[in-house]
C-alpha positions in Angstrom: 35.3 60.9 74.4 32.1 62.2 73.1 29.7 64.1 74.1 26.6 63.3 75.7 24.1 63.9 73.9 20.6 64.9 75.0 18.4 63.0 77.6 14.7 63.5 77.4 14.0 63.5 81.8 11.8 60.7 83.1 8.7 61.2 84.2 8.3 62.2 88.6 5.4 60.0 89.6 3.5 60.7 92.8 5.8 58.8 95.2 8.7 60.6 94.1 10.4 63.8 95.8 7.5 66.8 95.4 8.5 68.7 92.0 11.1 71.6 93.0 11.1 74.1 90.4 14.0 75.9 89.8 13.2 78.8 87.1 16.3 80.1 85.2 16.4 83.5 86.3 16.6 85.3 90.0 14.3 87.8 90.3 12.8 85.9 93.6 15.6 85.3 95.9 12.5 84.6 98.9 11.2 81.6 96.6 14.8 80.7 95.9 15.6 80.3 99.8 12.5 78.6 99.9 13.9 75.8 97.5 17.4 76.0 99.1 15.4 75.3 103.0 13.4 72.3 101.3 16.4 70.8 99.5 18.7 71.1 102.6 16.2 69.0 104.3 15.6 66.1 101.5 19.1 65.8 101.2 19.8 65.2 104.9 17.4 62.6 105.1 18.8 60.6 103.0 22.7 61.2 104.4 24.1 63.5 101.5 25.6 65.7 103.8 27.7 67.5 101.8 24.8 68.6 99.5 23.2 69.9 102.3 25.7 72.2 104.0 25.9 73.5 100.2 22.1 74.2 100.2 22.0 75.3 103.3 25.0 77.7 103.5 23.7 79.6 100.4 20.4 79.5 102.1 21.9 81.6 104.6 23.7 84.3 102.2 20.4 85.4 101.6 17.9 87.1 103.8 15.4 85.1 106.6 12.3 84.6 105.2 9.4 85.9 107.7 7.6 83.6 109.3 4.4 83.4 107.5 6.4 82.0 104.5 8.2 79.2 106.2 7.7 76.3 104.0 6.1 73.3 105.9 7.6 70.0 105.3 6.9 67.7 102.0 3.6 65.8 102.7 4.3 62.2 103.7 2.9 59.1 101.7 1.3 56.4 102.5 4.8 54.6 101.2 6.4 56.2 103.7 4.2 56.3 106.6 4.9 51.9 106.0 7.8 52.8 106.3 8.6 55.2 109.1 9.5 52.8 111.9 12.2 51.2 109.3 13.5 54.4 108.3 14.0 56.0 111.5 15.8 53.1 112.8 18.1 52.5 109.8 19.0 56.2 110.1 20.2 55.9 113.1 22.8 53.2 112.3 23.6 55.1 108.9 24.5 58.2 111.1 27.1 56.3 113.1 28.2 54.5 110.0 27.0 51.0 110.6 25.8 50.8 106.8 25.7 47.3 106.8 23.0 47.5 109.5 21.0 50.0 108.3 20.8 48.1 104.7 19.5 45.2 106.6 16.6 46.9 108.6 15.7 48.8 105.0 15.8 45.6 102.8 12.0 45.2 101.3 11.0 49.4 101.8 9.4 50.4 99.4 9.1 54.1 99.6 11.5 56.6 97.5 13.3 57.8 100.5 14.1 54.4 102.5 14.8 52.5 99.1 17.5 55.4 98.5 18.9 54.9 102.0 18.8 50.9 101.5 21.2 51.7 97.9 23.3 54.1 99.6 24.1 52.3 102.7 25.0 49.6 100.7 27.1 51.4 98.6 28.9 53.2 101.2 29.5 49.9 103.1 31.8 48.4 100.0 33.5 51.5 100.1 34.4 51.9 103.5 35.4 47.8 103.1 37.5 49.0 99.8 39.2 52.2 102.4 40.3 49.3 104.9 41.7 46.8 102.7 43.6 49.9 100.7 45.2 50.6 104.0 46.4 46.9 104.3 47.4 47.0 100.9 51.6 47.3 100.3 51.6 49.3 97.3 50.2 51.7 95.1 49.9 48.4 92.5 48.2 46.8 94.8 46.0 49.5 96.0 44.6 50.5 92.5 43.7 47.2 92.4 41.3 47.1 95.1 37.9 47.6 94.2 34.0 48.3 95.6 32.7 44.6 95.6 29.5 45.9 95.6 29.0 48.3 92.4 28.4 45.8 89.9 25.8 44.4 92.1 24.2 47.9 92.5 24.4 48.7 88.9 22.1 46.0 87.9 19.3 46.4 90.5 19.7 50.3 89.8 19.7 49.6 85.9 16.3 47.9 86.2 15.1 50.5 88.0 16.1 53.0 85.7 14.6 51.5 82.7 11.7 51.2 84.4 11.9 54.8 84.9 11.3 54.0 88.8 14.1 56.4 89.7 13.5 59.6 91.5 16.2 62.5 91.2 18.1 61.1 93.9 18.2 57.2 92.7 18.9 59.0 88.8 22.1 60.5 91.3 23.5 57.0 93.0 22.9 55.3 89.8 25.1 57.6 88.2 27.5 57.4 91.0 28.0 53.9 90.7 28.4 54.4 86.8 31.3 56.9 87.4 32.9 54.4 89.4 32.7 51.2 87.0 34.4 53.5 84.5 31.2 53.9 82.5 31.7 57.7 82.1 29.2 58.3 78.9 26.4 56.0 80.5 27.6 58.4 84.2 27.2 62.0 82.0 24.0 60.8 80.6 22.8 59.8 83.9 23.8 63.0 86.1 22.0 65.2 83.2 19.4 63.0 83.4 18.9 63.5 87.2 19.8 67.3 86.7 16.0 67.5 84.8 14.2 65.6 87.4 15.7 67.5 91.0 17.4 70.1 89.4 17.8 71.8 93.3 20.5 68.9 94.1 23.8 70.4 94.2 25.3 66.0 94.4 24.5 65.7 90.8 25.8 69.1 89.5 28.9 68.3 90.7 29.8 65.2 89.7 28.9 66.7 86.5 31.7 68.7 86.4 33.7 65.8 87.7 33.3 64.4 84.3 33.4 67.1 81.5 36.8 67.4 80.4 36.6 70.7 78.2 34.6 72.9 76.7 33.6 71.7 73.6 31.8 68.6 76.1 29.8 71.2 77.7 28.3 72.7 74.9 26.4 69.3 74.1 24.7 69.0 77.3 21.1 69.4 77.3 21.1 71.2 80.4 17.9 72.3 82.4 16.9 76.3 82.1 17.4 76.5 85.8 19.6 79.3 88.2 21.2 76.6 89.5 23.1 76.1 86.1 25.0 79.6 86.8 26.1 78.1 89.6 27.4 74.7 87.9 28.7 76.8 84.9 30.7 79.0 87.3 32.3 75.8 88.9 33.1 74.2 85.7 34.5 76.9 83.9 37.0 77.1 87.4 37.8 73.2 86.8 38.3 74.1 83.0 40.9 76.6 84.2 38.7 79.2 82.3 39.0 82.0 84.4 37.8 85.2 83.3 34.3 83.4 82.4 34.1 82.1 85.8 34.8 85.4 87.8 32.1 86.9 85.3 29.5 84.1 86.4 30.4 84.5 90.2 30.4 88.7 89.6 26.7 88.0 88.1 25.8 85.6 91.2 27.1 88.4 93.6 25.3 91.1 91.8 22.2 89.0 92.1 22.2 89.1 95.8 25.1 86.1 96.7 27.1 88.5 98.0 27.4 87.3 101.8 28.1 83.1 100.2 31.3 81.8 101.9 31.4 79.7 99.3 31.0 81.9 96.1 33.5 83.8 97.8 35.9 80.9 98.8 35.9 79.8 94.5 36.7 83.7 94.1 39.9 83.4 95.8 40.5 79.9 94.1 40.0 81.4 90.8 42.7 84.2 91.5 45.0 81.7 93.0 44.9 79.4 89.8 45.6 82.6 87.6 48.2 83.4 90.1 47.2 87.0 91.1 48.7 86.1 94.3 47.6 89.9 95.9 44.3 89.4 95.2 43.8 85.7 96.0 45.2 86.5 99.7 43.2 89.8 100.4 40.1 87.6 99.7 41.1 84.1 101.7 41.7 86.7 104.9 38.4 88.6 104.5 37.1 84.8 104.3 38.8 84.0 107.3 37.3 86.9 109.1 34.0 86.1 108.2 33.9 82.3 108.3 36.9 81.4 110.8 36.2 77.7 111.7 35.5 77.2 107.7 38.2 74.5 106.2 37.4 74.2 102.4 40.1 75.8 100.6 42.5 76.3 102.9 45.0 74.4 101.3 45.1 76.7 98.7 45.5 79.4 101.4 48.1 77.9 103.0 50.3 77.0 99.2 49.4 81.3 98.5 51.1 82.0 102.3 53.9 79.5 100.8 55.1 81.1 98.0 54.6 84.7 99.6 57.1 83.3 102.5 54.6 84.3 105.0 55.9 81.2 107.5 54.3 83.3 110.9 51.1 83.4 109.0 51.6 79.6 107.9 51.9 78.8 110.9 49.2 80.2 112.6 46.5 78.6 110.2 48.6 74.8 110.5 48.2 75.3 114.5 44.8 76.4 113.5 43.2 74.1 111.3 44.9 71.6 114.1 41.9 72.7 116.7 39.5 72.4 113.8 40.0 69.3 112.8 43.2 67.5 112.5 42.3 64.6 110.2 41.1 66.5 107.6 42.4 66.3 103.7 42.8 70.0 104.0 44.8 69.9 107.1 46.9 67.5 106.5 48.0 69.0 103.4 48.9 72.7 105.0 51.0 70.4 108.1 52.6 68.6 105.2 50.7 65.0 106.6 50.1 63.7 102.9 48.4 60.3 103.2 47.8 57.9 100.7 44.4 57.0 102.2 43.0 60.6 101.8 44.9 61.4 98.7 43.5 58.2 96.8 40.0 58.7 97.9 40.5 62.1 96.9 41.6 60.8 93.5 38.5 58.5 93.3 36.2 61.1 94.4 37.4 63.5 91.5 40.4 62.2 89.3 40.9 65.2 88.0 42.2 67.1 91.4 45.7 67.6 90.7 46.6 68.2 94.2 46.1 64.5 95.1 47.9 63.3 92.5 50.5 66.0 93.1 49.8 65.2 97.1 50.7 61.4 96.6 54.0 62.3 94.4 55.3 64.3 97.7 54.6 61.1 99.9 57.1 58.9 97.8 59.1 61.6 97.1 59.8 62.1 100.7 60.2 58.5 101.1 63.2 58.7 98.3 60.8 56.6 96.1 61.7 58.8 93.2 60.0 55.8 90.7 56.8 55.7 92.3 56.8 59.7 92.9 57.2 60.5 88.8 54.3 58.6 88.1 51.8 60.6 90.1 53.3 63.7 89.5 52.9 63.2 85.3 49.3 62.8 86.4 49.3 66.4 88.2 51.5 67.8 85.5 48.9 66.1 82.7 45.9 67.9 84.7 47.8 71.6 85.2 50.3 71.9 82.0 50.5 75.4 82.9 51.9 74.9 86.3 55.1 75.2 86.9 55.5 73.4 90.6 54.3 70.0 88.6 57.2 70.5 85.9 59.8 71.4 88.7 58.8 68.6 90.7 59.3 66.5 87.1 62.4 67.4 87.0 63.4 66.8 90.4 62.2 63.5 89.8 63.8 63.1 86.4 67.4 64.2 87.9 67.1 61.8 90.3 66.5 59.0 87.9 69.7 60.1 85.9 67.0 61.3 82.9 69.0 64.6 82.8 67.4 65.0 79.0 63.7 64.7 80.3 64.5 66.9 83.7 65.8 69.4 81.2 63.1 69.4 78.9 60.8 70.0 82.9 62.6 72.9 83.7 62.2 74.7 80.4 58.6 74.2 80.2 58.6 75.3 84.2 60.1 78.6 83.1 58.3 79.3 79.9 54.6 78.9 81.3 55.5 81.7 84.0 57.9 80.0 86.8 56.2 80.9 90.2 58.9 79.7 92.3 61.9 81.6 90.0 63.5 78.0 90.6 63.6 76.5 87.5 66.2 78.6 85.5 68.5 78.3 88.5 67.4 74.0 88.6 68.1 73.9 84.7 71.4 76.0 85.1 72.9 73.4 88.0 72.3 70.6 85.5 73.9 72.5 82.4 76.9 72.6 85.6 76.8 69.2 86.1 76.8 68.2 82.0 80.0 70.5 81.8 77.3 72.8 78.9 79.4 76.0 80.8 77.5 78.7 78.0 74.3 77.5 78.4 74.3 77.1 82.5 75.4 80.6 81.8 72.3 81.6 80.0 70.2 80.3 82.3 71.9 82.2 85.0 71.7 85.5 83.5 68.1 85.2 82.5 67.5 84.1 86.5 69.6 86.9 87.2 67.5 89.5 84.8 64.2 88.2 86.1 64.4 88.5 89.7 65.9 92.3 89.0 62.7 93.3 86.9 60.3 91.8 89.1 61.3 93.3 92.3 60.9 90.2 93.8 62.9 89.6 97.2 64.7 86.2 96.3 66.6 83.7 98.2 70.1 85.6 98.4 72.0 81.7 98.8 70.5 81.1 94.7 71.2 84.8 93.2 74.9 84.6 95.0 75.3 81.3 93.1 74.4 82.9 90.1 76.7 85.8 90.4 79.6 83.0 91.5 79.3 81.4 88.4 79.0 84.0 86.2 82.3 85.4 87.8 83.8 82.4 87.2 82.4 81.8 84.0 83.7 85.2 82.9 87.0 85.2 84.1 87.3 81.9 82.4 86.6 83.7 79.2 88.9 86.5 80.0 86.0 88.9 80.4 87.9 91.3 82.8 84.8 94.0 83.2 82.2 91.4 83.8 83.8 88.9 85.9 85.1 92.0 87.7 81.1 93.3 88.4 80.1 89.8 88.9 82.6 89.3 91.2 81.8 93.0 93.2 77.8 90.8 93.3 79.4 88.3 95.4 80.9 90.3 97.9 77.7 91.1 99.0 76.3 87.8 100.4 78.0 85.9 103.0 78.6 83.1 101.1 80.2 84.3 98.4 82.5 86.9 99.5 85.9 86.0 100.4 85.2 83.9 96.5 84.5 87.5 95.3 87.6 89.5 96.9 90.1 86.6 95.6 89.1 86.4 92.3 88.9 90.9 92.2 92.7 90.2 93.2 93.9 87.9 90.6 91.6 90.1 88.1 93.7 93.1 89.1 96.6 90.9 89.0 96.1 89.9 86.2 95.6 93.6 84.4 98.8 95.1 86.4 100.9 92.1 84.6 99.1 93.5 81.2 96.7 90.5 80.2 94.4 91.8 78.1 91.1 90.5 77.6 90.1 88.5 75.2 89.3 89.3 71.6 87.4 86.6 70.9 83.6 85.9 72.2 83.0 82.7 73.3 79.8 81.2 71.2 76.7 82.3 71.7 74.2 80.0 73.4 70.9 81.5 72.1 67.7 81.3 73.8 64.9 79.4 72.0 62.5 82.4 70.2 59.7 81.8 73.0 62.2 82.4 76.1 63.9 85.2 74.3 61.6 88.3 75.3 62.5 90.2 78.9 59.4 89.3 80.6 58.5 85.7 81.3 56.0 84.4 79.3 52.9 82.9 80.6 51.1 80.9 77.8 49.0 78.0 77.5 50.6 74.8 76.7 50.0 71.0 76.1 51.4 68.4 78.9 55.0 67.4 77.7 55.6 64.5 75.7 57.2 62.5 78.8 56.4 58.8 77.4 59.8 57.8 77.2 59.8 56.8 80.7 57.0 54.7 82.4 57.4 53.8 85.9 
């Protein structure tokens, strides 16, 4: 796709949202909190809620301003003073949801503010009319075909608008909404930069900015306004681009600045840590979060996968009892109880089809349905968003096995291991299959790399895998007439339950075997060599491409 190129911002006329300016530097956190308080507000009147917590939780990192600089409210025009009665009642039923109603009582407004609310209620009706029929909906055929009856609609009416250049920052925002959801992605970048120039205080559009930019080399064409709130969006991205080290650099700067008390600059901190899997680090942070913010829920997913692989199942516990009391229905909770849904996981998918952890999320539901078809699908679309991580390539494989495609699973479980196997599962998935395909030298391999791995590391490991490794390297050995190995393979297995009266037997038919004067054997059995990128001692972690999995399309 190319990128967008640059948009010249319309002009704000005098019934438009007051001018916010938003210089690019912060030597004036007071003014700063002063544009962070005004936005908050705009944005809740016209039901972007999310935008406003944003705004106002970074308004409340920084110090209170005194109360001789509290900012009074934007002057009212004589647009909206007509009106105000309309407004205030649509509101009302917009706040419970009743969008239908409160397009109605807006229909014919005229001012910036109610003809927003009149676009967005609308909008928000034909998707909560696209949420029910998805739930009525068999399968994920069928759901993917279910569609928002009323974008195409909005697009046009917005459209004229636009050309018109009638839209303030928050109509330039909707319209691109709408865009990103017909598919129109340049038309949706050009938009959201567009509406970036004219309100560049409104965290919405930022966002699904970096919904849409898909690397680096996109970014570097946007004409993007000289504004502090670009740190901020360049900070996100460069998370979502899975480039870390610039993105702990940005959020460093923003702390050094005076951000340091923001949940949320401190919640992508841990994220960022988590996705470059300084596991330590990533933990440390999400408590201290916890401690500070305890009713907070963004994030906590990835909390609760860090407590996962760490083992910590008191501490799991705790925060799925906990988030329980929060709030039970939320994405976030449900995924730390393991309560995927396909409702939440698809409108997650819609909201931002680049969050691997729906995709992934909805690849667990089928999977635990024994849907192993359905499940491959959405987990090539994690694995096609996180290449590098390994849980998506294992879960391939899984999927793969299951389907009989032992060439494809295999193909998973080297890739798991070579971009840095956080599990230490995939040598010991890929050895079980060489088992099962009678390849007895490379299952071997795979086993002694398994086995040299989770030694260096220092790791505490699941004793029932590294006993099955020791079992059939024993066996393997003894096959070979390998007296000394088999023998200290075989001394491994007398340590774990499970393996130890398999252990003592085969020391006594090795030392019967040497008292009757079998000698071992001469001859090597042939080597299995590693490929030249799995070969070193540590693991590797590397970027790499998403595998070539074409061959099978569910």
């Amino acid at each position: 796709m190319a990128a967008s190129a640059a948009v010249v911002p319309v002009a704000v006329t005098a019934t438009m949202v007051p001018v916010l300016p938003a210089s690019g530097d912060f030597s004036d956190l007071r003014e700063i909190k002063k544009q962070l308080l005004l936005i908050a507000g705009l944005t809740r009147e016209r039901g972007l809620l999310h935008s406003s917590k944003w705004s106002a939780e970074l308004a409340f990192s920084l110090p209170p301003l005194p109360l001789a600089e509290l900012q009074p409210p934007p002057p009212i025009t004589e647009e909206d003073a007509q009106d105000m009665d309309a407004y205030t009642l649509a509101k009302s039923y917009f706040d419970v949801k009743e969008y239908d109603r409160a397009a109605h009582f807006l229909h014919g407004c005229n001012s910036n503010k109610a003809y927003f609310l009149y676009m967005y209620s609308r909008y928000l009706s034909g998707e909560k009319k696209k949420d029910d029929e998805t739930v009525d909906s068999l399968g994920p055929l069928e759901k993917g075909q279910v569609k928002n009856e009323a974008l195409r609609e909005l697009r046009v009416e917005l459209s004229k608008k636009h050309q018109c250049r009638e839209l303030d920052g928050f109509g330039l925002y909707l319209y691109g909404v709408v865009l990103r959801k017909l598919d129109l992605v340049k038309e949706a970048i050009d938009v959201f930069v567009e509406a970036t120039h004219v309100l560049p205080l409104h965290w919405g559009a930022w966002l699904e900015l970096c919904n849409l930019i898909t690397d680096k080399e996109m970014l570097k064409f946007l004409s993007l306004p000289d504004t502090w709130m670009k740190e901020f969006f360049l900070a996100h991205i460069y998370t979502e681009l899975q480039l870390i080290e610039e993105a702990l650099q940005k959020y460093q700067n923003l702390i050094d600045v005076g951000f340091s008390k923001s949940s949320y600059i401190v919640s992508q901190i841990a994220v960022a840590y988590h996705n470059i899997r300084d596991i330590d680090k990533a933990l440390s942070i999400f408590n201290e979060l916890r401690k500070q913010d305890p009713y907070r829920i963004e994030n906590m997913d990835t909390f609760s996968n860090l407590l996962y692989v760490r083992s910590m199942k008191s501490e799991l516990s705790y925060l799925a009892h906990n988030l329980c009391e929060i709030d039970k229905y939320r994405v976030e909770t449900c995924c730390v109880i393991a309560m995927k849904s396909w409702v939440k996981d698809i409108h997650a998918i819609e909201v931002n089809k680049r969050d691997y952890r729906a995709w992934y999320g909805l690849g667990q539901t089928y999977e635990i349905l024994k849907m192993p078809f359905y499940c491959l699908y959405y987990y090539r679309r994690a694995h096609q968003l996180r290449p590098n991580d390994s849980r998506m390539l294992v879960a391939l494989g899984e999927c793969y096995e299951k389907l009989n495609q032992l060439v494809e699973a295999k193909k998973c479980y080297w890739r798991a291991y070579a971009v840095g196997d956080v599990e230490k599962m995939a040598l010991v998935k890929l050895a079980k299959l060489h088992e099962q395909l009678t390849e007895s030298e490379q299952a071997a391999q795979c086993y002694i790399k398994y086995i040299q791995d989770i030694y260096s590391c220092g790791e505490i490991v699941e004793h029932l895998e590294e006993s099955t490794a020791f079992r059939y390297l024993a066996q393997y050995y003894f096959k070979c007439k390998l007296w000394d190995e088999a023998s200290a393979c075989a001394q491994k297995c007398c340590a774990f339950n499970d393996t130890r009266e398999e252990g003592k037997a085969l020391l006594r038919q090795i030392l019967q075997l040497r008292n009757q004067g079998e000698t071992p054997t001469t001859e090597m059995p042939p080597p299995f060599f590693l490929p030249a990128s799995l070969s070193a001692n540590t693991t590797p972690t590397r970027r790499v491409s998403p595998l070539n999995l074409s061959s099978v399309t569910p």
